[in-house]
MARZARO-420335 format. One line per field, with one value per residue (C-alpha): chain; residue number from 1; x, y, z. Coordinates in steps of 0.5 Angstrom, whole numbers, m for minus. Example, Ala and Ser with C-alpha at 12.3 -4.5 7.8 and 13.67 -1.06 7.14 Angstrom:
2
unit = c(A/A)
pos = c(1/2)
u = c(25/27)
v = c(m9/m2)
w = c(16/14)
This chain:
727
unit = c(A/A/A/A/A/A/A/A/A/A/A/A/A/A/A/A/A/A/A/A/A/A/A/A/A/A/A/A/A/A/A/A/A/A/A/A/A/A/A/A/A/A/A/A/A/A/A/A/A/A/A/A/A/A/A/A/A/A/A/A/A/A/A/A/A/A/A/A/A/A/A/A/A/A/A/A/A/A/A/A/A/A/A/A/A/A/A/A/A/A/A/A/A/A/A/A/A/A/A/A/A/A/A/A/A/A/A/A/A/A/A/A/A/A/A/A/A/A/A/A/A/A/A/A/A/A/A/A/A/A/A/A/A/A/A/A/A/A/A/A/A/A/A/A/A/A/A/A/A/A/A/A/A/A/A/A/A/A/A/A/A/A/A/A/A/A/A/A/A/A/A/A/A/A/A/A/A/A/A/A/A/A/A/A/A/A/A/A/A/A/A/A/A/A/A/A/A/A/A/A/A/A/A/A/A/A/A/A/A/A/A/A/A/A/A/A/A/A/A/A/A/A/A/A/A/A/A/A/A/A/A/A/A/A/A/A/A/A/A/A/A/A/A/A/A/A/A/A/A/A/A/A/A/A/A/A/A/A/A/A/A/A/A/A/A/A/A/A/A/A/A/A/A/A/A/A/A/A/A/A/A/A/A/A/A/A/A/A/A/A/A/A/A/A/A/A/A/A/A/A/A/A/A/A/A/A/A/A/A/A/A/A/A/A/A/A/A/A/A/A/A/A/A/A/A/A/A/A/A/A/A/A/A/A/A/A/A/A/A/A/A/A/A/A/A/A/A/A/A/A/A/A/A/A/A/A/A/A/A/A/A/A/A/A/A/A/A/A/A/A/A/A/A/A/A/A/A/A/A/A/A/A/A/A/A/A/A/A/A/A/A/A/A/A/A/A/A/A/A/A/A/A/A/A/A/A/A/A/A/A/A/A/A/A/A/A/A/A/A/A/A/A/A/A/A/A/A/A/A/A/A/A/A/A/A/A/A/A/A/A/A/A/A/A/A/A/A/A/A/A/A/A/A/A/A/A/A/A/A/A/A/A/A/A/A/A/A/A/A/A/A/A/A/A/A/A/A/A/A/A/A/A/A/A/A/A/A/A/A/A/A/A/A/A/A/A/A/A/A/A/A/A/A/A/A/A/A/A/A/A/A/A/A/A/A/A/A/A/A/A/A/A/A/A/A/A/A/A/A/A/A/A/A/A/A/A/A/A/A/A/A/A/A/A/A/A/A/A/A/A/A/A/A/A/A/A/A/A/A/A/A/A/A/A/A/A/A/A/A/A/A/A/A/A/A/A/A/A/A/A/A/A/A/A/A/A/A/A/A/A/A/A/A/A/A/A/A/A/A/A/A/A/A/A/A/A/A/A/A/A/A/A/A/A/A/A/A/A/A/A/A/A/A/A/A/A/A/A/A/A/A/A/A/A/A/A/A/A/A/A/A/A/A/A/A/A/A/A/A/A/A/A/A/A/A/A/A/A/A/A/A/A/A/A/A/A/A/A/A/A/A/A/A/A/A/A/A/A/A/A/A/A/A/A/A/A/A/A/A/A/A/A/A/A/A/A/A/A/A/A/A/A/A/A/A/A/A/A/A/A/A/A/A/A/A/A/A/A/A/A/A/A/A/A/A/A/A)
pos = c(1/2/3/4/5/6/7/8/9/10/11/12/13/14/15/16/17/18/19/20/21/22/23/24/25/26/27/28/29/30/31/32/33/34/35/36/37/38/39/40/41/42/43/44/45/46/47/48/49/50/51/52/53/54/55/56/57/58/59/60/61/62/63/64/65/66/67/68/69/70/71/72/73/74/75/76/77/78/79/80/81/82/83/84/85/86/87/88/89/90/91/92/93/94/95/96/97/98/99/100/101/102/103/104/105/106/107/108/109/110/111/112/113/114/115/116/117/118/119/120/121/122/123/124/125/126/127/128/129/130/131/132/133/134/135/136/137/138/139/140/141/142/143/144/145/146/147/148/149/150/151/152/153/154/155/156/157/158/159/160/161/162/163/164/165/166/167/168/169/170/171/172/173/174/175/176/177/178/179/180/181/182/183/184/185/186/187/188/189/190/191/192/193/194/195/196/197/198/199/200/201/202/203/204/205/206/207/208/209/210/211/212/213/214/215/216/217/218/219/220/221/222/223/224/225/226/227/228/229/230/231/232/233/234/235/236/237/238/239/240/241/242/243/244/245/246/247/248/249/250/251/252/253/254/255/256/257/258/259/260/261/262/263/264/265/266/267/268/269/270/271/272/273/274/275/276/277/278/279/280/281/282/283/284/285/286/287/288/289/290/291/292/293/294/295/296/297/298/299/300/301/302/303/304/305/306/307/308/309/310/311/312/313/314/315/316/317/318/319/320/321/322/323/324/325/326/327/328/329/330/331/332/333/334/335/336/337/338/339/340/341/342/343/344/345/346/347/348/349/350/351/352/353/354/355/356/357/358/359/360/361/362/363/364/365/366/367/368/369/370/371/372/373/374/375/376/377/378/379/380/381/382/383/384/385/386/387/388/389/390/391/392/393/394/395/396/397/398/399/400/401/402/403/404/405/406/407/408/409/410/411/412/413/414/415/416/417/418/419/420/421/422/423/424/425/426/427/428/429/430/431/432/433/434/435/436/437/438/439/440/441/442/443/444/445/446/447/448/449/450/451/452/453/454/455/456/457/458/459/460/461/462/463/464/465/466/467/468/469/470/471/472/473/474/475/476/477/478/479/480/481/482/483/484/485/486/487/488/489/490/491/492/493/494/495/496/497/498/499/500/501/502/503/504/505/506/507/508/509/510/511/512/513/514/515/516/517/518/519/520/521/522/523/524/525/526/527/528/529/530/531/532/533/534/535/536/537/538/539/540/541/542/543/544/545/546/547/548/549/550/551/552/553/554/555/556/557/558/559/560/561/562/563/564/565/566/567/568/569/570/571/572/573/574/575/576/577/578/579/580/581/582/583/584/585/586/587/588/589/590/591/592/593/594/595/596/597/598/599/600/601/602/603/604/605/606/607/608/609/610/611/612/613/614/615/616/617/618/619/620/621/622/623/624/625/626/627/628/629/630/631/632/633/634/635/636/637/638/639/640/641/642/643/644/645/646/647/648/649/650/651/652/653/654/655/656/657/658/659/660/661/662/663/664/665/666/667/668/669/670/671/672/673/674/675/676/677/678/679/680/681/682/683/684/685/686/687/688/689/690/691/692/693/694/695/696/697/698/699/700/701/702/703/704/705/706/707/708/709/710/711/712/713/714/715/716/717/718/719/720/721/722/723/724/725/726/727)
u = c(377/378/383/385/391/396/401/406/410/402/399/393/388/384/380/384/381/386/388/386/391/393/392/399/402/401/396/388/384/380/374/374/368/370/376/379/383/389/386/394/398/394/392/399/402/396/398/405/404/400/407/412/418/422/416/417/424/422/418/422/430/430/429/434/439/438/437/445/448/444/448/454/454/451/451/446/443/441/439/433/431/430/427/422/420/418/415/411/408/401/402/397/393/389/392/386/381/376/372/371/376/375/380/385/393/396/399/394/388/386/381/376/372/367/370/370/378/382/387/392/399/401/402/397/390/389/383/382/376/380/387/392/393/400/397/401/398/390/386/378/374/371/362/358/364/361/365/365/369/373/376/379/384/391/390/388/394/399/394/395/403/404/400/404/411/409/407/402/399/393/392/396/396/397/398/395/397/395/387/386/385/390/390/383/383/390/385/380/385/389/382/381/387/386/389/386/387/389/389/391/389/388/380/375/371/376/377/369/369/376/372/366/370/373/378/379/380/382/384/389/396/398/391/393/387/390/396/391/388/396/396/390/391/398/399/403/408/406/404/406/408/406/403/406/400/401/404/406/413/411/417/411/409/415/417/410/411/418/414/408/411/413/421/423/416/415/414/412/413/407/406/410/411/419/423/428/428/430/437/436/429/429/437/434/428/432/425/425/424/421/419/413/414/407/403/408/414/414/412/418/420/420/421/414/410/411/414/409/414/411/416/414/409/414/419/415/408/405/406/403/398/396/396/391/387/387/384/379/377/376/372/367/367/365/372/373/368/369/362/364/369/367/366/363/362/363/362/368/367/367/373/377/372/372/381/379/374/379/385/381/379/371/370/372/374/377/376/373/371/370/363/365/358/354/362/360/353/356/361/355/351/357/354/347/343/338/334/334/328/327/323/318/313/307/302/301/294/295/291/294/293/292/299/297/293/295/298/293/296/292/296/295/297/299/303/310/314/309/306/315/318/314/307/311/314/307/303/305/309/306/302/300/294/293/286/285/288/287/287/285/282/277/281/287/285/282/287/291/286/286/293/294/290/287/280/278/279/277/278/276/282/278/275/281/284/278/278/280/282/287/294/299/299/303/303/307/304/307/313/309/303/308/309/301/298/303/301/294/295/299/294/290/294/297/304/306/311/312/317/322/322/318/318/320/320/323/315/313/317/316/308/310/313/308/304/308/308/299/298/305/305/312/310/315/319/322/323/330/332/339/342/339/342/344/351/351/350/355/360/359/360/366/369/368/369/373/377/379/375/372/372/367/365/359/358/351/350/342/343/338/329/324/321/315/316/314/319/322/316/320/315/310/314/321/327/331/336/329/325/332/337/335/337/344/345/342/347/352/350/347/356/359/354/352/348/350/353/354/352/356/353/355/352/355/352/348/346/343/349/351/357/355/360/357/362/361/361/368/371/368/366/361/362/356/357/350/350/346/352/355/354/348/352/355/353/348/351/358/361/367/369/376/378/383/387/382/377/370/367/361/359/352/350/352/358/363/369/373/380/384/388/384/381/374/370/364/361/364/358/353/347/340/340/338/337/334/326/324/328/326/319/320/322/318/312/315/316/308/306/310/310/318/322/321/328/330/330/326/331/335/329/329/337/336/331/334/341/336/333/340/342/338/339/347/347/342/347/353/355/355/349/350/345/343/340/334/333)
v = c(161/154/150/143/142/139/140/134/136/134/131/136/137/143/146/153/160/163/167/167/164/170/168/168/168/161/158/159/159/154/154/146/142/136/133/126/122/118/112/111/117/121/117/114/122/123/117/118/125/121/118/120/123/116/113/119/117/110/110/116/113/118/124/122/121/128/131/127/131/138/136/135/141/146/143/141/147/150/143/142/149/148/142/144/149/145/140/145/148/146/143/142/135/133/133/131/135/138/145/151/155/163/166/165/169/172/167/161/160/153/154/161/162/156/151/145/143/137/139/135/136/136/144/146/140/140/140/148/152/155/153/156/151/152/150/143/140/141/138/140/136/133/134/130/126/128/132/126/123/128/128/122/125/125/118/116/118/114/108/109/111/104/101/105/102/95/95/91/87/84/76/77/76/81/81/86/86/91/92/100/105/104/98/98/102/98/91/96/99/93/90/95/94/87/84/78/80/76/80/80/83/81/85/79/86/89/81/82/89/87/81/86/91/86/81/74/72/75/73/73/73/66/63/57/59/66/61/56/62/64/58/56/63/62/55/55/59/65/72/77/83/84/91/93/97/94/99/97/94/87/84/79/83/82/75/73/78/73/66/68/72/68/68/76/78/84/88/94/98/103/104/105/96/94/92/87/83/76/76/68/69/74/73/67/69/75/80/87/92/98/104/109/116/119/122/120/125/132/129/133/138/145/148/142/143/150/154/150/148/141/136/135/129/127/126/124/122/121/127/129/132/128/122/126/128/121/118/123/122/114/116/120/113/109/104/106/107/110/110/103/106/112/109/115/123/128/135/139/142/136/133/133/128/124/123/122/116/113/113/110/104/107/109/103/106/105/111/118/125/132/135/142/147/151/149/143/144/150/144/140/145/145/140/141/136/135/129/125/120/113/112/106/103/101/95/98/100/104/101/97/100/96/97/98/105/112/115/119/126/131/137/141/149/151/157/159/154/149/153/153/148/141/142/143/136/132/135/132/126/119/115/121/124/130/129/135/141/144/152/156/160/159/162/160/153/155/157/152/147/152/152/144/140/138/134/138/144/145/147/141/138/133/131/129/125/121/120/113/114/119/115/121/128/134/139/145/150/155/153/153/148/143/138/137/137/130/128/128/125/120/118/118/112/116/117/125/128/135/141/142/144/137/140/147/143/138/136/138/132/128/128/126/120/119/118/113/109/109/108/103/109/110/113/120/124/131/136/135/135/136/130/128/134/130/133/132/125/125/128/123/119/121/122/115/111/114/111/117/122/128/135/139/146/149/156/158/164/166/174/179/177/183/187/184/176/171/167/173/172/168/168/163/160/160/163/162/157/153/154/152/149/141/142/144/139/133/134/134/128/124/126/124/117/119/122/128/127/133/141/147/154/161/168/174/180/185/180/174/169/163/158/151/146/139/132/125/118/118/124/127/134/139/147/150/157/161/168/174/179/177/179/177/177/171/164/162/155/152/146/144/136/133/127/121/126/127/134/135/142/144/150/153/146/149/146/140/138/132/133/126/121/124/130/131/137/138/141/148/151/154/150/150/149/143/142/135/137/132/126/126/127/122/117/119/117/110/109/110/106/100/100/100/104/111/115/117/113/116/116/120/125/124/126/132/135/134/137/143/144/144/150/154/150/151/159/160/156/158/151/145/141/133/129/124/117/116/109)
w = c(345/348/348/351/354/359/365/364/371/375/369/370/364/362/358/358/355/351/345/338/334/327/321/318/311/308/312/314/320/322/327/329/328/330/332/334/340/338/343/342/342/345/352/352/353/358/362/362/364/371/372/377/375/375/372/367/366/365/360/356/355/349/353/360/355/353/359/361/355/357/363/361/356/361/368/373/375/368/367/372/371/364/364/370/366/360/365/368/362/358/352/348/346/340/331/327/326/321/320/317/314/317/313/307/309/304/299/299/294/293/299/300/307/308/305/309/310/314/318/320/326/333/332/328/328/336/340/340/337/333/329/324/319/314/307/306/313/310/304/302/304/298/297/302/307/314/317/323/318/315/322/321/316/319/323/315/313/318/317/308/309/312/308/302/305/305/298/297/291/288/291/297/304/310/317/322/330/333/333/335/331/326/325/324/317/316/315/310/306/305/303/299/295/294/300/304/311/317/325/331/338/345/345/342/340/336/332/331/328/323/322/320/316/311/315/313/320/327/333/339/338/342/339/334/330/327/325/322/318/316/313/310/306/304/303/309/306/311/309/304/309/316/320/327/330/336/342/349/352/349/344/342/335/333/333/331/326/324/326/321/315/308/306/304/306/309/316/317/324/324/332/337/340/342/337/340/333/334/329/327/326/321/318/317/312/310/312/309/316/314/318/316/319/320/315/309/305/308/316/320/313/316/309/307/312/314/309/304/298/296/293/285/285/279/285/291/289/296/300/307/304/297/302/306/300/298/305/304/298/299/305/300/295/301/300/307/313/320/323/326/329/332/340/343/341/347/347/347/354/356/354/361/364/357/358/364/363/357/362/367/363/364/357/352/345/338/337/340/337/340/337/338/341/334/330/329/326/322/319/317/314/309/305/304/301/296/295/288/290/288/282/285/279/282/277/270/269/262/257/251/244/238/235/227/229/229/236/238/242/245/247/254/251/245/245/243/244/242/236/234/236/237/233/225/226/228/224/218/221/220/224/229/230/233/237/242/243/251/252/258/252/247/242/243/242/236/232/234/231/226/224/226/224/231/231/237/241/247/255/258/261/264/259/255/261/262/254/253/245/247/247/250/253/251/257/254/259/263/267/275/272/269/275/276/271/269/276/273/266/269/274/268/264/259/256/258/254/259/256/262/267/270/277/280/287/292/294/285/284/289/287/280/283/287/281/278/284/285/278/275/270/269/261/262/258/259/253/255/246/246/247/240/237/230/230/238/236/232/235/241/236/234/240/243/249/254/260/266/268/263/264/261/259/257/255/256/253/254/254/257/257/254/260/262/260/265/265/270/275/280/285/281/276/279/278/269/271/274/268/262/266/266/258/259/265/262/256/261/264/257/255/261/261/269/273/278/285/288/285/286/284/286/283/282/285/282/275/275/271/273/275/276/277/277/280/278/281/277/278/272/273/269/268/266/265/264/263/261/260/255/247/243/238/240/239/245/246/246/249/250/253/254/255/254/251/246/246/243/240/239/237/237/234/228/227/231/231/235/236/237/234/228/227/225/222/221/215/214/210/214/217/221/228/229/237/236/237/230/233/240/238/233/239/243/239/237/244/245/239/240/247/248/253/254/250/256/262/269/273/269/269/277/277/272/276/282/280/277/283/288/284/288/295/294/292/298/302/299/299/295/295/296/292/296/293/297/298)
């Protein structure tokens, strides 16, 4: 594999070939997708290493006094042997990155080959095709954060351990000097946290992209504007607490830090800048100094980072690598963004022209990644997408119906499920007219005429769509027909009721859609019933508001089909879980008051069962169990929801229980399942005759669909599926 590294004696740099790391006990090994320069740390080690030996000496008094003690313990010539030896080896560079995981040693089980990790360490995240990682020093990367900006883990987590030290609260004022990497992601977590933020940097470019990224006011250290800005803030106290992301030899950081902070405020020293502190000035205002170590508790712990024993959270809450999760997780939500940062993407191979370019001032950066050959495309295949389209209403063009006339349906197919389920409760419900019923044969329609009451059968689809009389459509016909056929009663200005599945397809859906927008027919419900179960209802109810994330279970227990049953054809009506699973993830959905953002599936070899994890915008997952396996003479259904220390059962919609500050059970004695057909059906016609919303809303018939049909994308991926918003 290669790796970049660095002689410190002549300063050379070099892509080098060398060996594959093992993959130890306690850790994983990573294939690198992206890894990121320290526009600090990094050019500041890669300059010094150009240096001469007396300017190397000049610029490391730690390391002189070192090498004086060496002599003095062990003389001068097994001194300079040693040191020219180390001097004169390759060091390697680099200690953020993110990639895939390519294997799992012994020990480690909160991550399993391909998922996307971050990885941070100048031993272990280094600018190399591949690193093994010690499992306190990697997180997963949560479902759709680009791995770019994954990359960003570890300088993250400097920037959020020094933002943690200076304890910031709500209301107050900061400032940030120093504008590089690290003090750029400062400004946004501290405006994140509520901070106004005032910066400072010598580089009006840096002051422009603070400014953009949430600062109240940015300037150079020796304007007058940033003191004016301080004290417009702050009344003319001074600020709350100040940043030190500054390098360099200057003492100016630390006495402005002392001339612009309020009395007792706060400084935090997070670079590498002088601290000749000025004893009157913060004697005077007795200013707290505080030091930030890196990546936060555990930074520097071998027994932490590379034996893998953690702190309990109860004792150190932000560890290494919870603050390096946390980061990770404030990308995802979008309360932090890199992009503006990234200056420039270079391939890997060309990483010694591109030190070179920063060292020599050619190439200007905030901050800089590595895009690693065939790696980094493979990382970003980790989160596959699918689309959720935007709904778009074009101008309303149904026809308005007299509102104290019966709601005239027809229906387009009449087997099973509509013979079953749908058409006992409209036959001799009020107000309802069956008009027409549609077959693909004679017979078929004639017996449902028969049995129903339908004024008229026929075969002609279009001769009902063109009927204007007709108010909505049933379109209860096999599963591949469903997306079409809605198109076209769309189209046609009538309100469709269609069993799920809406689409089989992306482009299936997409039609659909397609026909809102043509037509500003927007008049749609999906056969998704159990969200008005009256015993779901009713344990909703009972459950009430919730405050923090929820975790659901739900156990679909669908047993094997009959040989020779149609829903086995996958080739023309798609696979089970296409045809029935928008049932059970709108439940999900309806439950936790959201839409989906991203689904997880994986399958079993050999069956055909299902384990489906849908994630939430509040962090809120789903766990929908689908299985054929199992016992018929177990309950199909079971659900289980818990929140807030609060847990709703539901058992095959039979009985329900919520257990909280109170306990609630349903009637023990045995009932029908009622899975909500009467009342969907009962509200869905209402819509119709007065002309209210739909049950359910589009768009989260859109959401189901599109989640519905990410299962297939994620199990052919073996990924997650990121769903993604179209604008």
């Amino acid at each position: 594999m290669k790796q970049v590294v660095q002689n410190y004696k002549s300063g050379e740099l070099a892509v080098l070939d060398v060996p594959v790391p093992g993959c130890k006990p306690g850790g994983v090994l990573v294939r690198t997708a992206y890894s990121l320069i320290s526009t600090g740390t990094e050019l500041m080690k890669v300059s010094e290493a150009g240096m001469s030996m007396l300017g190397k000496a000049r610029s490391r008094p730690d390391q002189v006094a070192k090498v004086m003690q060496s002599v003095a313990t062990n003389g001068v010539p097994a001194t300079y042997r040693k040191v020219m030896g180390k001097l004169d080896s390759y060091t390697p560079l680099g200690y953020s990155l993110c990639g895939v995981v390519e294997q799992v040693g012994p020990g480690v089980d909160d991550v399993k080959v391909g998922d996307l990790v971050a990885c941070a360490g100048n031993e272990h995240a280094l600018h190399a095709e591949l690193n093994w990682v010690p499992k306190n020093l990697y997180a997963r990367v949560p479902d759709g954060l680009a791995p770019r900006h994954a990359a960003f883990g570890t300088v993250g987590s400097i920037a959020l351990q020094g933002v943690r030290q200076g304890e910031p609260q709500l209301g107050e004022v900061a400032l940030v000097i120093g504008l590089g990497l690290i003090g750029q992601l400062v400004v946004q977590l501290l405006v994140a946290s509520g901070v106004r933020v005032v910066g400072v940097d010598p580089d009006p470019a840096r002051c422009e992209l603070a400014e953009r990224l949430g600062a109240a006011a940015c300037g150079d250290p020796s304007s007058a504007a940033v003191e004016a800005a301080v004290a417009e803030l702050t009344d003319g106290h001074g600020v709350d607490h100040v940043y030190l992301a500054a390098g360099g030899s200057s003492n100016q950081p630390v006495e402005l830090a002392a001339r612009l902070c309020r009395d007792r405020g706060r400084v935090v020293d997070i670079g590498k800048c002088r601290l000749d502190l000025p004893w009157n000035a913060y004697y005077e205002k007795e200013l707290d100094v505080r030091f930030s170590r890196s990546y936060g508790p555990g930074r520097y712990d071998p027994e932490y980072e590379l034996e893998g024993r953690d702190y309990p959270i109860g004792y150190v809450r932000w560890t290494e690598r919870r603050n390096l999760a946390c980061f990770l997780d404030l990308l995802a939500r979008g309360r932090v963004d890199v992009d503006p940062l990234i200056s420039h993407i270079a391939d890997f191979d060309d990483a010694v022209e591109t030190y070179r370019r920063l060292k020599d001032g050619e190439l200007k950066a905030v901050a800089v990644l590595f895009r690693y050959p065939e790696q980094a495309e493979e990382g970003e295949a980790e989160a596959p997408a699918v689309a959720v389209p935007a709904v778009r209403r074009g101008t309303p063009s149904a026809p308005a119906r007299p509102g104290n006339a019966p709601v005239r349906l027809a229906f387009v197919g009449a087997g099973n499920y509509a013979t079953s389920m749908l058409l006992p409760h409209l036959a001799e419900r009020e107000g309802v007219s069956l008009s027409t019923v549609v077959t693909t044969t004679a017979l078929s329609a004639a017996n449902a005429q028969r049995k129903f009451g339908f004024a008229r059968a026929t075969t002609d689809l279009d001769g009902v769509l063109g009927d204007p009389s007709i108010d909505a459509v049933f379109v209860v016909t096999r599963h591949s027909s469903h997306a079409e056929l809605t198109r076209k009663a769309l189209l046609a200005g009538k309100a469709v009721f269609v069993e799920k599945p809406l689409a089989l397809t992306e482009d299936e859906l997409a039609g659909v859609l397609a026909a809102v927008e043509e037509s500003g027919n927007d008049r749609l419900q999906v056969g998704f019933n159990r969200r008005f179960a009256p015993l779901l209802q009713e344990a909703r109810k009972r459950f009430g508001a919730r405050t923090g994330p929820a975790s659901l279970r739900y156990l679909v227990n669908a047993g094997r089909l009959q040989d020779g049953s149609w829903y086995l054809r996958q080739g023309t009506e798609g696979s089970r879980f296409a045809g029935e699973g928008g049932h059970f993830i709108d439940t999900a959905s309806w439950l936790l008051d959201a839409d989906p953002v991203s689904v997880y599936a994986v399958a079993p070899a050999g069956n055909e069962d299902l384990q489906i994890v849908l994630r939430y915008p509040d962090e809120s997952t789903a766990a929908i169990s689908y299985v054929t396996t199992g016992s018929p003479g177990f309950p199909k259904e079971t659900l289980d929801l818990v929140a807030d220390g609060k847990v709703l059962r539901l058992d095959d919609f039979v009985r329900a229980s919520v257990y909280g500050h109170k306990r609630w059970v349903s009637s023990r004695l045995p009932q029908a399942r009622d899975k909500g057909q009467n009342a969907e059906l009962a509200a869905f016609v209402k819509a119709v005759r007065t002309g209210g919303p739909m049950p359910v809303p589009l768009e989260s018939l859109v959401a189901t669909t599109a989640a519905t049909l990410a299962v297939q994308a994620g199990l052919a991926a073996g990924a997650p599926v990121t769903l993604a918003r179209t604008p």
